[in-house]
LOKE-963520 format. One record per residue (C-alpha): residue number from 1; x, y, z. Coordinates in steps of 0.25 Angstrom, whole numbers. Layout:
% residues N
seq, x, y, z
NUM, X, Y, Z
...
//
This chain:
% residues 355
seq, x, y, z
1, 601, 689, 257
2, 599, 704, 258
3, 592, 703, 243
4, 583, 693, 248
5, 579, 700, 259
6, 575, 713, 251
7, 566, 706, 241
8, 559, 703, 253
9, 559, 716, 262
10, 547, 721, 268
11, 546, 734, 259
12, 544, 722, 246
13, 534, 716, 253
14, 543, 704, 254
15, 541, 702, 269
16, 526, 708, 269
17, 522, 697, 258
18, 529, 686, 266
19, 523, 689, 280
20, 510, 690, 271
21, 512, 676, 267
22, 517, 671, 281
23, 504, 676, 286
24, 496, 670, 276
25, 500, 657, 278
26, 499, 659, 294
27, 485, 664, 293
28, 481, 651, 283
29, 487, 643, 295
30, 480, 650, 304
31, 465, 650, 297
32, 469, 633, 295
33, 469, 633, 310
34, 457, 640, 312
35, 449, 630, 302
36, 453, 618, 308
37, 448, 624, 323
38, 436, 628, 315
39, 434, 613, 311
40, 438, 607, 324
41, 426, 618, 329
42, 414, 613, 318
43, 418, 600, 319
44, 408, 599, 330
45, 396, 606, 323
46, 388, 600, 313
47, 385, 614, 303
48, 389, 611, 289
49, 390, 625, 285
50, 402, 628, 296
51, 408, 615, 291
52, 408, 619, 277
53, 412, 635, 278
54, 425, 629, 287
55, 428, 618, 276
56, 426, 627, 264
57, 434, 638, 270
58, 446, 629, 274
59, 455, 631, 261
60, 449, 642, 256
61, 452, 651, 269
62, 466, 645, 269
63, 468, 648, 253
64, 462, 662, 254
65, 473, 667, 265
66, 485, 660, 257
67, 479, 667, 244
68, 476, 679, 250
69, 490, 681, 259
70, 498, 676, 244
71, 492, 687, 235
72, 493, 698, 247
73, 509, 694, 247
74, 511, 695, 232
75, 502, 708, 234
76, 513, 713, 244
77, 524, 707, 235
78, 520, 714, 224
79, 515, 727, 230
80, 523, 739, 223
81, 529, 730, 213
82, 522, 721, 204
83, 508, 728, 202
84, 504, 715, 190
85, 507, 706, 203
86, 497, 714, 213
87, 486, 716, 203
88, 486, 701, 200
89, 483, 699, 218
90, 471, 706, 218
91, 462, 698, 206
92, 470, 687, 213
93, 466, 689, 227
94, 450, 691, 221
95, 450, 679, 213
96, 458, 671, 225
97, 446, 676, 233
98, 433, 669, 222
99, 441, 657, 221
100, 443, 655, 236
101, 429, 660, 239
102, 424, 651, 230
103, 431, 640, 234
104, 425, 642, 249
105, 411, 642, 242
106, 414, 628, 235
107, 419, 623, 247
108, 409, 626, 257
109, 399, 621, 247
110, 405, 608, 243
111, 406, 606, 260
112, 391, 608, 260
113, 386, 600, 249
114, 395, 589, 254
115, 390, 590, 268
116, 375, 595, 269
117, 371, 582, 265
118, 378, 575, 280
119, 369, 572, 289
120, 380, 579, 298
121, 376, 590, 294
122, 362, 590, 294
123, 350, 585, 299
124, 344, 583, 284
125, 356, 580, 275
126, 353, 586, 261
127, 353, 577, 250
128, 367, 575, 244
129, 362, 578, 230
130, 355, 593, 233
131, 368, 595, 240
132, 375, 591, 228
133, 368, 598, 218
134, 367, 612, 227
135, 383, 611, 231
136, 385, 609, 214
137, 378, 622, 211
138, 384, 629, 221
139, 399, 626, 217
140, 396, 629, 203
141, 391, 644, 207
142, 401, 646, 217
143, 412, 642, 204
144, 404, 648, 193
145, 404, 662, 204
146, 419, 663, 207
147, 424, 659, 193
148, 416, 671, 188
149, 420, 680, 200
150, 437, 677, 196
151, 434, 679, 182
152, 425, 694, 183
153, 439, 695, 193
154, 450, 692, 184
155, 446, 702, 175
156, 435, 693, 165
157, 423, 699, 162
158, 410, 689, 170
159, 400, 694, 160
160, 408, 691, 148
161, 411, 677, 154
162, 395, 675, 154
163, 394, 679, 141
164, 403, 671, 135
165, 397, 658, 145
166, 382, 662, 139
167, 388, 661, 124
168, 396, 649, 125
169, 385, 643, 134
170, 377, 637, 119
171, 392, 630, 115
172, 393, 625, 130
173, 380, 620, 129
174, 382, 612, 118
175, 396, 607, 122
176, 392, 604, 136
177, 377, 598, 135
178, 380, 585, 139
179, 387, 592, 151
180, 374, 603, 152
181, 364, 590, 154
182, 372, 583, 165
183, 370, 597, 173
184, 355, 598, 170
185, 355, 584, 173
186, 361, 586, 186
187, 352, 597, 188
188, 340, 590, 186
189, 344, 577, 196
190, 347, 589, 207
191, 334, 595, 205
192, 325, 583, 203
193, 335, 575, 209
194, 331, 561, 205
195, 342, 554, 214
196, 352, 561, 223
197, 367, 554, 228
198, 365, 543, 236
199, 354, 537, 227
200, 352, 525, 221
201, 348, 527, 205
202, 347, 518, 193
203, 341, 520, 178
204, 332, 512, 172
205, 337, 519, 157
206, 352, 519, 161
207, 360, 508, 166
208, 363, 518, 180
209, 361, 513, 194
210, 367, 516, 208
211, 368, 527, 217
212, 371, 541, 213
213, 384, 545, 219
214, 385, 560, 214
215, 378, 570, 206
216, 385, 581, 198
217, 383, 591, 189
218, 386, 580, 175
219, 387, 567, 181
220, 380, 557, 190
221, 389, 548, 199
222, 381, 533, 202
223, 389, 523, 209
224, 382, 510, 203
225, 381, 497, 212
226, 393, 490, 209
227, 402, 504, 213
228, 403, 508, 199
229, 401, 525, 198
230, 390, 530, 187
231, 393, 543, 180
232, 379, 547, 174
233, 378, 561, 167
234, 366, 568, 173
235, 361, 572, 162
236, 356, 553, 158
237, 348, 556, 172
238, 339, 567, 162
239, 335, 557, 154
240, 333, 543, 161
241, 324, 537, 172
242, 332, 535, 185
243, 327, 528, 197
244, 330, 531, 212
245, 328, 519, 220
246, 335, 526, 232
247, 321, 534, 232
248, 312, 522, 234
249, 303, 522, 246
250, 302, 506, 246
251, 308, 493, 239
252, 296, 483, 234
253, 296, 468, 234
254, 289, 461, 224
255, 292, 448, 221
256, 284, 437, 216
257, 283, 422, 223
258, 277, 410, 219
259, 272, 397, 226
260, 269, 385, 220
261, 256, 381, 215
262, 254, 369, 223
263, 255, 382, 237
264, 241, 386, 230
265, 235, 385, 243
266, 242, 392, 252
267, 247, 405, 243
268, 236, 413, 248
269, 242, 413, 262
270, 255, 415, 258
271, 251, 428, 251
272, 245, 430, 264
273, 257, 427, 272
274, 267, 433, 262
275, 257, 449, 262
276, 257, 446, 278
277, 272, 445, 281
278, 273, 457, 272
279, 263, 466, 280
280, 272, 463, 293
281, 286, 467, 287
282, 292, 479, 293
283, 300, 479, 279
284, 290, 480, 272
285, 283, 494, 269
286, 268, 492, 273
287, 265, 505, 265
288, 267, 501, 251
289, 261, 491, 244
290, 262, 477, 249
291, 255, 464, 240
292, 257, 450, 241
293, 248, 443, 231
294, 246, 431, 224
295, 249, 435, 208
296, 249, 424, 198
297, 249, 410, 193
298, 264, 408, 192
299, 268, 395, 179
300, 273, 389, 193
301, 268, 397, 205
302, 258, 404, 212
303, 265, 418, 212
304, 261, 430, 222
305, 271, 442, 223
306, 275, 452, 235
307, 275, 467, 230
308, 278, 474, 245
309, 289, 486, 248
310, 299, 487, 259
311, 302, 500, 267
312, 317, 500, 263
313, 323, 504, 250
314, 337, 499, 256
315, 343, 490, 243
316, 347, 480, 255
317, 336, 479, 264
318, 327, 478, 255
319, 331, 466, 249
320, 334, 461, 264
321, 319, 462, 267
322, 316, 456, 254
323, 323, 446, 255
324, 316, 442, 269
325, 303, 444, 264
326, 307, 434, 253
327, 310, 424, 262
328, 298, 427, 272
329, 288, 426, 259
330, 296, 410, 256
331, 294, 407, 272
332, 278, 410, 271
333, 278, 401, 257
334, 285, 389, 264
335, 276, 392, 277
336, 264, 389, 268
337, 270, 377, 263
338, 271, 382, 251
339, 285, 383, 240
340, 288, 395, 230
341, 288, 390, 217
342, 298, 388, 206
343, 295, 387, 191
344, 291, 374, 189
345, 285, 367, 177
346, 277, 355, 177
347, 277, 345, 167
348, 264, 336, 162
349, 269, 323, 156
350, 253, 318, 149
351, 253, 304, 146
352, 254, 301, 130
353, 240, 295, 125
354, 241, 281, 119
355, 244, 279, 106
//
């Protein structure tokens, strides 16, 4: 008992290390405390910066005082003693200080990236794919920043890592080209950002439609409309036509109807009827263009077509209002007295001549 007692007496730095310790764990306790009051008190403001300093600090704070309090012990342990032990706390202790640091930076930003975009937050959300794109470039410097600041502290030489990334960069590039031209693919959808998540996209060169679910640096996410997930490389998107119909300001309707030829006499007023009922729908955009016009001489109708535009571009309402105005356009036919025609075919039996 009295040898254990001596390994750790006071003059060691037995007891000074284990108080050091105690505290530590008592001061991380502590500061756990003080975040969750700090939460309960932004809970009732609506600042995204507040939010995001106190969720990106969370662990890194915590981490930082364990970390910190771990290597002051093992400096106190090992004070007097073992030198190899307390040269290693000081690179420790800076490298412990990037990693965290860095970590707080990636966090914060991750919290606003995800968040900016909530209506919560602000009055004028910011599209999801800026946010996206920004938060991207801003991890990757944060990370690039604090792997070079550990290396020039452990002893390697910045410059000469540099160097050696500008020579190798030709054998990279030709070992990673495909994986070059998804990024400048990327790059080229954030900055002329032909679609953005949440959109509906399809390709008349590639057998790719649905709605983009994510955009990263090499791949594409689209979930198709039967649930299936898309993974497009960014770099197809360089080289094909993409539509947006997400972006259209109106959907049309054109459709082409016919009526008998025996209802001759009373087209003329169902065009009439037909562009009238038209003119009064409150579906129905008034400022583009708006034709109802007798067309052609049909093999077995009198055809005249609709070409107008509603105001929604909603997938489902449209074809709501369509659909009514299908059925308001058969209700003028039959007011008229008048049918829609089918394909028909008549046949002329001529009497045989006498033989």
């Amino acid at each position: 008992m009295t040898d254990w007692l001596s390994a750790f007496d006071f003059a060691s730095g037995g007891w000074a290390a284990f108080l050091v310790v105690l505290g530590t764990l008592l001061l991380r306790y502590g500061m756990r405390l003080l975040f969750n009051r700090l939460a309960r008190h932004l809970d009732r403001t609506h600042n995204l910066y507040d939010d995001a300093l106190l969720d990106a600090a969370r662990k890194p704070v915590g981490w930082f005082i364990l970390v910190m309090g771990i290597l002051w012990a093992i400096e106190i342990l090992g004070d007097g003693t073992d030198y190899e032990l307390v040269a290693l706390v000081v690179p420790a202790r800076q490298v412990s200080v990037v990693v965290l640091l860095a970590w707080f930076a990636v966090r914060f930003i991750r919290f606003v990236e995800t968040h900016i975009s909530q209506s919560g937050y602000r009055a004028q959300p910011i599209d999801e794919t800026t946010a996206s794109a920004i938060g991207k470039l801003l991890r990757a410097a944060v990370i690039i920043t604090a792997t070079l600041m550990v290396l020039q502290t452990l002893g390697f030489s910045v410059s000469g890592v540099l160097a050696f990334g500008g020579i190798g960069g030709i054998a990279v590039g030709f070992a990673a080209r495909d994986l070059l031209a998804n990024f400048f693919g990327a790059l080229v959808i954030f900055l002329d950002r032909p679609f953005a998540v949440g959109d509906w996209i399809r390709s008349p060169d590639r057998n790719i439609e649905g709605t983009v679910e994510e955009i990263g640096w090499r791949l594409t996410r689209i979930r198709t409309f039967d649930q299936r997930p898309l993974y497009v490389p960014n770099s197809v998107f360089t080289s094909i036509t993409v539509e947006n119909p997400s972006r259209m300001r109106n959907r049309r309707i054109y459709e082409v109807i016919g009526v008998r030829y025996a209802d001759g006499a009373v087209l003329p007023k169902i065009v009439d009827d037909v562009r009238a009922h038209l003119e009064r729908d409150a579906d129905i955009d008034h400022e583009r263009t708006l034709m109802v016009h007798f067309d052609k001489f049909g093999e077995s109708s009198l055809d005249f077509f609709v070409y107008t535009f509603t105001r929604t571009t909603v997938w489902t309402e449209y074809h709501t209002i369509k659909e009514r105005i299908l059925l308001d356009i058969a209700a003028i036919i039959a007011h008229h007295g008048a049918e829609i025609a089918f394909p028909t075919r008549s046949i002329v039996m001529e009497a045989a001549e006498p033989s």
